[in-house]
C-alpha positions as a printed Julia matrix, in Angstrom:
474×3 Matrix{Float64}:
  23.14    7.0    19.9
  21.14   10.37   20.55
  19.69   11.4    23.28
  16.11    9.9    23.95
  17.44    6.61   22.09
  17.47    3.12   23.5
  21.19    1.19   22.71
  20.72   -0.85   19.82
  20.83   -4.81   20.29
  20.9    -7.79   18.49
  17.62   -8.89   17.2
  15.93  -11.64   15.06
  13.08  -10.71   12.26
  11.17  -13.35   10.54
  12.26  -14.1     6.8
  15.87  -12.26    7.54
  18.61  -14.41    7.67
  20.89  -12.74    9.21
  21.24  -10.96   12.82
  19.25   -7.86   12.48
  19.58   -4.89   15.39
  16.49   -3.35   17.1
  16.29   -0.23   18.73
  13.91    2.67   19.75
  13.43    6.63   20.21
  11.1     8.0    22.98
   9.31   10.8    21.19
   6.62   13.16   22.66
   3.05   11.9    21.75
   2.06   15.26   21.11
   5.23   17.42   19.07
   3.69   20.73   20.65
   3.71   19.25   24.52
   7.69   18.09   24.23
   7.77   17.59   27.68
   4.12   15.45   27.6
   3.4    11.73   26.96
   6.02    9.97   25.02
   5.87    7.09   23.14
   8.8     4.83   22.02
   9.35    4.28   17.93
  10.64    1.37   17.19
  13.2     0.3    14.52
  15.35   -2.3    13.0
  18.19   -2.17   11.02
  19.62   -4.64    8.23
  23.01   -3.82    9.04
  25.43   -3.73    5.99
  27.65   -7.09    5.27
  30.93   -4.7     3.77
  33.51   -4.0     6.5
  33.82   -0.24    4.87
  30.07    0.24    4.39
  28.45    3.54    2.67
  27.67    5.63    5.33
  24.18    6.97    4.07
  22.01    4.39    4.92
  18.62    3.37    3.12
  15.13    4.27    4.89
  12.36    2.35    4.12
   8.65    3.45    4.19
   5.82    1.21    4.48
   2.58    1.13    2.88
  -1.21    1.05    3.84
  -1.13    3.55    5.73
  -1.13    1.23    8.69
   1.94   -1.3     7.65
   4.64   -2.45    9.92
   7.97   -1.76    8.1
   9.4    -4.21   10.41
   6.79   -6.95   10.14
   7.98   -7.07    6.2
  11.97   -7.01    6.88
  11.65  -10.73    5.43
   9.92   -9.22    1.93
  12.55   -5.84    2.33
  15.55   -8.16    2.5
  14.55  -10.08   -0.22
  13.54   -7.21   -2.19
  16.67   -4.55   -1.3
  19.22   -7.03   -0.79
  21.98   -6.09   -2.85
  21.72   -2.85   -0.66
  22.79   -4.62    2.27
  26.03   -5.5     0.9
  27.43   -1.51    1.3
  24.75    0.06    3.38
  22.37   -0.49    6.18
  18.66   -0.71    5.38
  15.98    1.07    7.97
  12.54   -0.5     8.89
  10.57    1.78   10.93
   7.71    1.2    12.72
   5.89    4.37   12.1
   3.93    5.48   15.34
   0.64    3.83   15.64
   1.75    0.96   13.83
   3.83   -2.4    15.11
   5.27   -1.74   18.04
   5.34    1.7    17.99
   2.18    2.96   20.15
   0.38    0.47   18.08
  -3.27    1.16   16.76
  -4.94   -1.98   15.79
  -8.48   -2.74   15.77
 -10.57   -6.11   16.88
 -12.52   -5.16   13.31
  -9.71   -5.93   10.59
  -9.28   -9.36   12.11
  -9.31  -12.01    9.4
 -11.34  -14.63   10.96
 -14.28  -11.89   10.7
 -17.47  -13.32    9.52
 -17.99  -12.48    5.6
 -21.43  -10.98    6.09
 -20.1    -8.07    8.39
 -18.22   -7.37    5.41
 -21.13   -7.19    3.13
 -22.75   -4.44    5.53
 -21.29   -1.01    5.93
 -23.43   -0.18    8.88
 -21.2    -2.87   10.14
 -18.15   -1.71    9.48
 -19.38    1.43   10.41
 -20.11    0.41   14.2
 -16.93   -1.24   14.42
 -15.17    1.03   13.83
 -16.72    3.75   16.33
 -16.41    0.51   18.8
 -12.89    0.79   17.78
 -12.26    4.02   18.11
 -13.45    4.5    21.3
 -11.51    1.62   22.64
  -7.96    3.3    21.13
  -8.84    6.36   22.46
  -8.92    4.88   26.24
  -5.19    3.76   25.45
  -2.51    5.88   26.77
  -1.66    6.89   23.06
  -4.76    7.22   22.04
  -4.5    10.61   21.02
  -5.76   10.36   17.53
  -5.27   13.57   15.93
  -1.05   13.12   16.53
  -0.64   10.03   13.93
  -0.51   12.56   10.74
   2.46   11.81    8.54
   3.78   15.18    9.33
   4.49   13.96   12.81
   5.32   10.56   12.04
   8.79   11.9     9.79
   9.6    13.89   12.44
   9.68   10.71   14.5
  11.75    8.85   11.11
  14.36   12.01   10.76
  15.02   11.48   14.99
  15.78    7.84   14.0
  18.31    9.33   11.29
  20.22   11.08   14.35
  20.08    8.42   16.65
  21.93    6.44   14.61
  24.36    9.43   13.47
  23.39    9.46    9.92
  24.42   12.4     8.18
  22.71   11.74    5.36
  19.8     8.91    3.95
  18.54    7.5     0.64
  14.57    7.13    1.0
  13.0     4.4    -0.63
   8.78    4.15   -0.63
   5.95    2.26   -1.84
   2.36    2.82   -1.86
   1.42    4.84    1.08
   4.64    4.99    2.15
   5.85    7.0    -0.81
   3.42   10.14    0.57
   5.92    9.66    3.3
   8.98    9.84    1.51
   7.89   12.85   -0.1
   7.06   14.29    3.43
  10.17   13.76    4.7
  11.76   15.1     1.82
   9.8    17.96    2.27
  10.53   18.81    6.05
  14.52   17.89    5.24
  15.7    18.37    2.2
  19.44   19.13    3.48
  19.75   15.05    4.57
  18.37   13.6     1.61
  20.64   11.68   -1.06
  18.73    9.83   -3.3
  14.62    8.93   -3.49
  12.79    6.01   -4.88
   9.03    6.26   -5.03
   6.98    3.24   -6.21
   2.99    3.37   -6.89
   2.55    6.99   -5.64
  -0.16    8.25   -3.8
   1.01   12.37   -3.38
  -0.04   14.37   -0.78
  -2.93   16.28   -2.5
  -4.42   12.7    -3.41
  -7.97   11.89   -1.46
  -7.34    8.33   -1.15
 -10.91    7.3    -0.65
 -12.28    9.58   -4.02
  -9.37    8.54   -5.94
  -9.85    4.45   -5.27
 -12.95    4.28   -7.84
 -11.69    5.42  -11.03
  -8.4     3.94  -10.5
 -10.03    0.64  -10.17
 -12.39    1.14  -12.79
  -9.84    2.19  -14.92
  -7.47   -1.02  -13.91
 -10.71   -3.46  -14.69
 -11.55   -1.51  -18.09
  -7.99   -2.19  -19.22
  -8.49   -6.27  -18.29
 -11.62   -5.98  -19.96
 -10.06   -4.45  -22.98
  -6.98   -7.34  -22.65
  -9.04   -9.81  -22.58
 -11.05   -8.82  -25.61
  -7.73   -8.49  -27.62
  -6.3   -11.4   -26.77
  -6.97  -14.68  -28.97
  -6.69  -17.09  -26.69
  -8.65  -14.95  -23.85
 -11.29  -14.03  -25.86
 -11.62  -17.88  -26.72
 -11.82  -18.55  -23.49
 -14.28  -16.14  -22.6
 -15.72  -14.39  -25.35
 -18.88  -13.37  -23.12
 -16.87  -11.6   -20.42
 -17.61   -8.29  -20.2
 -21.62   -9.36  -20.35
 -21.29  -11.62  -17.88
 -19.55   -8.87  -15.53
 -22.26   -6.68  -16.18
 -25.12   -9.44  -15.61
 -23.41   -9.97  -12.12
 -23.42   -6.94  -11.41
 -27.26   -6.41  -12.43
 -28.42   -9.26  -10.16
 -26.99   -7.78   -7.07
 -27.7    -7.89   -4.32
 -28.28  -11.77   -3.81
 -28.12  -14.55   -1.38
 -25.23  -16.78   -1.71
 -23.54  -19.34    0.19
 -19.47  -19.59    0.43
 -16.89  -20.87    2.14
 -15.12  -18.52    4.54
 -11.28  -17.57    2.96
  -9.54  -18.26    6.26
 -11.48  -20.31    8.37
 -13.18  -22.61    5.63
 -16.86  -22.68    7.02
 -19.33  -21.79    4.85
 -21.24  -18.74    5.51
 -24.61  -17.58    3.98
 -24.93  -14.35    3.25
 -26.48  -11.05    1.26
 -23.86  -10.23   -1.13
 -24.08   -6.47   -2.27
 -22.35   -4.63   -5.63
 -19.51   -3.17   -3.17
 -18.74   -6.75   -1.48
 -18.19   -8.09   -5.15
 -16.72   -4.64   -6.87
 -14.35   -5.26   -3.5
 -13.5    -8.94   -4.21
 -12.75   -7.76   -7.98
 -10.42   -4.69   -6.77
  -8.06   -6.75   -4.47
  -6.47   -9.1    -7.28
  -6.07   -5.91   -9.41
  -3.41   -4.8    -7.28
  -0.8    -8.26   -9.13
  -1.43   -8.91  -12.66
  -0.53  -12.88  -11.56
  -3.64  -12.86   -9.68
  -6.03  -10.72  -11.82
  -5.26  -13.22  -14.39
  -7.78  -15.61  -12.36
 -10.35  -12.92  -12.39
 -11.74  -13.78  -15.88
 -12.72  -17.6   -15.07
 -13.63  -16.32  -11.28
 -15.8   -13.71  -13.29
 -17.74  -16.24  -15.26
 -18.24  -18.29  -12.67
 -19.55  -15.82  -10.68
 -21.93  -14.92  -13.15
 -23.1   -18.35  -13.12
 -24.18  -18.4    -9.44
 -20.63  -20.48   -8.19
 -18.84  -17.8    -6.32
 -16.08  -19.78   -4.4
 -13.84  -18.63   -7.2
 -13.66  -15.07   -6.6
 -13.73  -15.37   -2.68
 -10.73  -16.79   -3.38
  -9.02  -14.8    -5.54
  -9.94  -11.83   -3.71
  -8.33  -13.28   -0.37
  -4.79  -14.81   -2.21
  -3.4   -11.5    -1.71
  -3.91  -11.21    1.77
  -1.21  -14.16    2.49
  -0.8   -14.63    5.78
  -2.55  -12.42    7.94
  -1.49  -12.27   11.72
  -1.56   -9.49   14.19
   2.06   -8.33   13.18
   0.9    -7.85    9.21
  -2.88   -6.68    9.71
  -2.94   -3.2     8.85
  -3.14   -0.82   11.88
  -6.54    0.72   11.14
  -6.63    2.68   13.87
  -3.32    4.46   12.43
  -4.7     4.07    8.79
  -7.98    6.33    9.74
  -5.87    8.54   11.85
  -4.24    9.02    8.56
  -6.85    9.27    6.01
  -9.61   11.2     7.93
  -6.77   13.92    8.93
  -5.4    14.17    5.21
  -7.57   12.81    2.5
 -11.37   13.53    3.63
 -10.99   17.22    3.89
 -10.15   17.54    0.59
 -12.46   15.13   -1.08
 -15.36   17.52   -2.29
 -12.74   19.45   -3.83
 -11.35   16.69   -5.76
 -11.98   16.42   -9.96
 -11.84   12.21   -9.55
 -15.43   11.11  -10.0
 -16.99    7.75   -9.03
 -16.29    4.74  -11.83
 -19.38    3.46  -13.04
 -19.17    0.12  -11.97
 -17.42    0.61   -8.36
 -19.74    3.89   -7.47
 -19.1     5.96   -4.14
 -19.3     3.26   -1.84
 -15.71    3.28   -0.28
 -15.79    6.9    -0.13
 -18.66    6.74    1.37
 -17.91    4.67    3.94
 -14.84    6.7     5.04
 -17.04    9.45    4.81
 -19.39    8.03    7.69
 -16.09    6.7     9.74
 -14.11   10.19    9.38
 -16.99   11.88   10.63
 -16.37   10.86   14.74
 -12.66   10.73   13.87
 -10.3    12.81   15.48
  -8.35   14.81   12.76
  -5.03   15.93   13.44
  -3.98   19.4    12.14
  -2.59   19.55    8.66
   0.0    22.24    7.3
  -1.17   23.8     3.86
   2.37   23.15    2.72
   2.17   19.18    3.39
  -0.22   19.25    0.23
   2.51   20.39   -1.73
   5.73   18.97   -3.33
   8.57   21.44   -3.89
  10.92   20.77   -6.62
  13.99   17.93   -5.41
  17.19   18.74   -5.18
  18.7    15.49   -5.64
  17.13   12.7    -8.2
  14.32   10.96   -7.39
  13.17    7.71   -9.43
   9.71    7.54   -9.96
   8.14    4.1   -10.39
   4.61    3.49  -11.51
   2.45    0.24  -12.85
   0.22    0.58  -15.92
  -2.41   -1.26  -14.4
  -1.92   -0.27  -11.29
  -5.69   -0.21   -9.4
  -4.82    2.15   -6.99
  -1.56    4.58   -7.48
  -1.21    4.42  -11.55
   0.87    5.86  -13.45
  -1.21    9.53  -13.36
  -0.7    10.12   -9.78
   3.21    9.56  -10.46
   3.14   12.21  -13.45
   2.02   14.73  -11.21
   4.52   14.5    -8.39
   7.28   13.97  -10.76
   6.24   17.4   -13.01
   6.18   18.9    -9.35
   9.65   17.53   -8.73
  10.94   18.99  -11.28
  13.93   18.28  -13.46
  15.76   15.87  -11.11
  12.51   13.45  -11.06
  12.61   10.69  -13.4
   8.86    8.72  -14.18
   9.14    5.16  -15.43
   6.12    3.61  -15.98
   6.32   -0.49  -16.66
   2.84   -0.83  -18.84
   1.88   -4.13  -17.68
   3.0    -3.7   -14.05
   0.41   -3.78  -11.01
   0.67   -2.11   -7.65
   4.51   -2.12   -6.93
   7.27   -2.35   -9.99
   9.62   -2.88   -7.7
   8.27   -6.76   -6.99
  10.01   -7.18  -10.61
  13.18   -8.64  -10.34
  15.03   -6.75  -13.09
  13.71   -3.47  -11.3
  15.31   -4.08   -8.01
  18.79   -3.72  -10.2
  17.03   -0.64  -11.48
  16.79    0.6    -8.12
  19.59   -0.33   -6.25
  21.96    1.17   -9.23
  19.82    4.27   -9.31
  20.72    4.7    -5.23
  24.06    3.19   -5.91
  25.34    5.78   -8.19
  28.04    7.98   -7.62
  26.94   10.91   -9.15
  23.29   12.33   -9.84
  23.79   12.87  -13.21
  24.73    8.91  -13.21
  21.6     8.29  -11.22
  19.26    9.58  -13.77
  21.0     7.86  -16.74
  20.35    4.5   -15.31
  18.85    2.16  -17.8
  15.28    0.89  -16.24
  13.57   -0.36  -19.88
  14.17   -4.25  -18.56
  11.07   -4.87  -17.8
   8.85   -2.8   -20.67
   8.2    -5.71  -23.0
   7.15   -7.95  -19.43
   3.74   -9.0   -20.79
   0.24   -9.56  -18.69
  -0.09  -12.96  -17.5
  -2.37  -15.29  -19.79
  -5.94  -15.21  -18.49
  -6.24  -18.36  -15.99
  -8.4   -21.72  -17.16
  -8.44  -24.34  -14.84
  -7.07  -28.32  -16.34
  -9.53  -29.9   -18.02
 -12.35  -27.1   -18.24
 -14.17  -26.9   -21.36
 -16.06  -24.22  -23.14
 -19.07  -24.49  -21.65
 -17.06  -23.69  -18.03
 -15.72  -20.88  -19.56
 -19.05  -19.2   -20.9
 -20.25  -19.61  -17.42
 -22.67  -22.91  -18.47
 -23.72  -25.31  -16.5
């Protein structure tokens, strides 16, 4: 181990079956005070099952921003396991999330009453409340949590464990990441993997409107096509706009964690919210017709609970790190938001944007390099993964970092895939031969067309409903 690394020890992570090892880096809070605070970042490895394993190991990058690679080594393992038979996988716990000077706020709980969701001014004062409370902490620095920073802190992992080179491997969020650290060191790179991309130049906030609008115009659309859908729900695309029109309203629901009902004032965003969230898995959005019409028919349980299935289970070790995610966005995305060409979708407006707007304005903002917003060519192939009906990263934001990329980048786009391709089974072969290969030109001949003809899920109808259910009747 390097210098500034704890030993590495035996360790157990939840969904992993076998012995995992844990270890740590002290790094300097602030990269321009070296000899200032330090904070430790904390790691795991999946070590490799092969007595002669490949000596480049794989780094994974979490999502959000705000996820705890290590609180998903159950989902990694399951998802990169045939990697672990020749090479070590790497969660990291990327500073100001997990263990690793850990910013989590009281607010993102997700026992919080539905109503405070319903107001921004809410969410608003929380999270000043919050921020104020993280910046008391000894590591409450906010302006050093960039990703800049943050893969400095993932390449002194790579030494510590005397890795000469790594393959990088990124979804979501974390593929900004990937292409950060591929940026800073190019020289130790082998292979990348970069699944629902959200690039560097992307203002997350402006950018989360059209993409969703776009993802609910395309179930629209499906629906309408389809026989059977259309059947179903032949009114649909009224009946979205009729809830929408009779918004805000009073409405009483059951809480999606705790059960109790709660009355409250629900508003266009609360409902354009509860619509977004199942966008992100076609398995889920498939509900969203039937919650829809319900909805639209004054019984909203429905699309509560759609809108919290993809949650899972939420406990303090898979809650996003807010703290960390703002750190993030208001340092990156909001000062390049007015410059942006994405304009509000007509049906989700400015309201997310415009909360961040209100949040990011008491936010500390780290400094940001005019070269992090860019993406130089690769010199080694990168596999580019991207959902058709992705709400949030689709396939757009992955055509533009692979044209930056350049020749070695390779864009697959799976047409009826949400938020993360590589949740498909037949794509984590994709993947792993991709990395696997032993040459690039190999690499970027790998066959990934298994999962083109994957069709969307058949729109949801509960047993035994009849037409009138369905046409949001009585």
């Amino acid at each position: 181990m390097a210098a500034g690394a704890a030993p590495l020890g035996p360790c157990r992570l939840r969904g992993v079956e076998h012995d995992a090892l844990c270890g740590s880096v002290r790094r300097p809070l602030d990269p321009n005070v070296p000899d200032g605070r330090q904070i430790d970042v904390h790691f795991a490895v999946l070590p490799a099952l092969a007595r002669n394993k490949r000596p480049d190991p794989v780094f994974f990058f979490a999502g959000g921003p705000g996820q705890s690679a290590v609180s998903l080594a159950g989902q990694v393992s399951g998802m990169l396991g045939r990697f672990v038979n020749r090479r070590d996988v790497v969660l990291i716990d990327q500073r100001g999330t997990g263990r690793s000077a850990p910013l989590q706020c009281d607010a993102d709980a997700p026992v919080r009453p539905l109503r405070e969701s319903a107001d921004p001014a809410v969410q608003v004062e929380q999270l000043a409340a919050c921020r104020t409370a993280l910046e008391r902490l000894p590591h409450g620095d906010l302006r050093q949590y960039t990703t800049t920073i943050a893969m400095a802190d993932a390449d002194a992992v790579r030494q510590a464990l005397g890795a000469a080179t790594v393959n990088l491997i990124g979804g979501s969020y974390g593929t900004r990441a990937a292409l950060e650290y591929l940026r800073q060191y190019p020289q130790v790179v082998r292979r990348v993997v970069i699944d629902g991309v959200a690039p560097p130049d992307m203002a997350l906030p402006a950018s989360f409107s059209p993409d969703a609008q776009a993802s609910l115009d395309a179930l629209l659309a499906s629906c309408e096509s389809d026989v059977s859908c259309r059947h179903r729900y032949p009114q649909l695309r009224a009946q979205w706009h009729a809830l929408l029109a009779g918004l805000p309203r009073a409405v009483t629901v059951p809480h999606p964690v705790t059960g109790r009902e709660e009355t409250l004032v629900l508003t266009r965003d609360m409902v354009t919210g509860m619509v977004r969230a199942p966008l992100y898995l076609p398995l889920l959005a498939s509900a969203l017709p039937y919650a829809v019409t319900e909805a639209a028919a004054g019984r909203f349980t429905p699309l509560v609970g759609v809108a919290s299935a993809l949650g899972g289970r939420r406990d303090n070790e898979t809650r996003l790190a807010m703290g960390m995610h703002f750190s993030v966005i208001c340092a990156e995305d909001l000062p390049r938001m007015e410059a942006t060409a994405d304009r509000p979708g007509p049906d989700f407006g400015s309201g997310f944007s415009d909360l961040y707007r209100k949040v990011c304005a008491q936010w500390p903002r780290g400094v940001v390099a005019p070269a992090f917003y860019t993406i130089p060519p690769s010199r080694v192939p990168v596999l580019v993964l991207s959902g058709g009906i992705d709400p949030v990263t689709p396939p757009r934001h992955g055509a533009q970092a692979a044209r930056a990329l350049g020749a070695l980048a390779r864009h697959v786009v799976v047409s009826q895939a949400g938020h993360g391709v590589m949740s498909l089974a037949c794509m984590r072969d994709t993947v792993f031969r991709f990395v696997d290969a032993d040459t690039d030109g190999a690499a970027l001949q790998v066959d990934a067309s298994c999962a083109q003809d994957i069709p969307r899920p058949p729109a949801f109808s509960p047993v035994g409903a009849g037409a009138s259910a369905a046409k949001g009747g009585p």
